[in-house]
C-alpha positions in Angstrom: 136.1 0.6 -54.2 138.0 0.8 -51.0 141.6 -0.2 -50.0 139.9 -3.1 -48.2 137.6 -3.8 -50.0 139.9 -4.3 -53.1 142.2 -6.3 -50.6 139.7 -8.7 -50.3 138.3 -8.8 -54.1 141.7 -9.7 -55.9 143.1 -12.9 -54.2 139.2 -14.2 -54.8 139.2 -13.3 -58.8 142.7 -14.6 -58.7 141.8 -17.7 -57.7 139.1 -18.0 -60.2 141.4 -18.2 -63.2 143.1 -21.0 -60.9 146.8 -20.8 -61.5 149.9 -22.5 -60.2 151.3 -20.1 -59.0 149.9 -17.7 -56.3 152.3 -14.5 -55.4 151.2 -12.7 -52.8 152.8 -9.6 -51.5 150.8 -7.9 -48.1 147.9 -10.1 -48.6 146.4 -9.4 -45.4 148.1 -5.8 -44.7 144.9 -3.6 -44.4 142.4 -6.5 -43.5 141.0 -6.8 -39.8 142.1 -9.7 -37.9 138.8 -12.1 -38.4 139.0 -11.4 -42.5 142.5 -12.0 -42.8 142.1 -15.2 -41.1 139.4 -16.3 -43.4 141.5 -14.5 -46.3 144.2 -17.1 -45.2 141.9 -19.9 -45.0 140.5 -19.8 -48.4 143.8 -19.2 -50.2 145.1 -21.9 -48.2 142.0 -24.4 -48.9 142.2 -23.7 -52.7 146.2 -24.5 -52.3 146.2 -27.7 -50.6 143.6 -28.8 -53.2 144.9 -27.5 -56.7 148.6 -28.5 -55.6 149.3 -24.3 -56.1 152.5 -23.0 -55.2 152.6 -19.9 -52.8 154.9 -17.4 -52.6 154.0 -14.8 -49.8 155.2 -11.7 -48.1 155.0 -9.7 -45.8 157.0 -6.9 -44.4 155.3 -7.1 -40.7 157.2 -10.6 -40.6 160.6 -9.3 -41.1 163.0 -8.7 -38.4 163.8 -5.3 -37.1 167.2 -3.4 -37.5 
């Protein structure tokens, strides 16, 4: 399986064992811009309606030196 294609397989078999917790570190790193936004939605649909925490990261957000 590719890089991507494993990107976008293990936030969606995460969410099937539904847990409280999601911890999420370069979610959307190697996705294209159209999946990562529908990455986003999903994990942010299943949040809102299980009452799931989220903690995410990623290092494009950080600030520069």
């Amino acid at each position: 399986m590719s890089d991507g294609r494993l990107q976008r397989a293990c936030p969606v078999r995460a969410l099937v064992l539904r847990p409280r917790w999601l911890v999420c570190d370069e979610m959307t790193a190697m996705l294209d811009a159209s999946t990562s936004a529908a990455l986003v939605a999903v994990v942010e649909e299943y949040r809102r309606g299980e009452g799931a925490g989220l903690l995410a990261a990623r290092l494009t957000d950080r600030p520069g030196p």
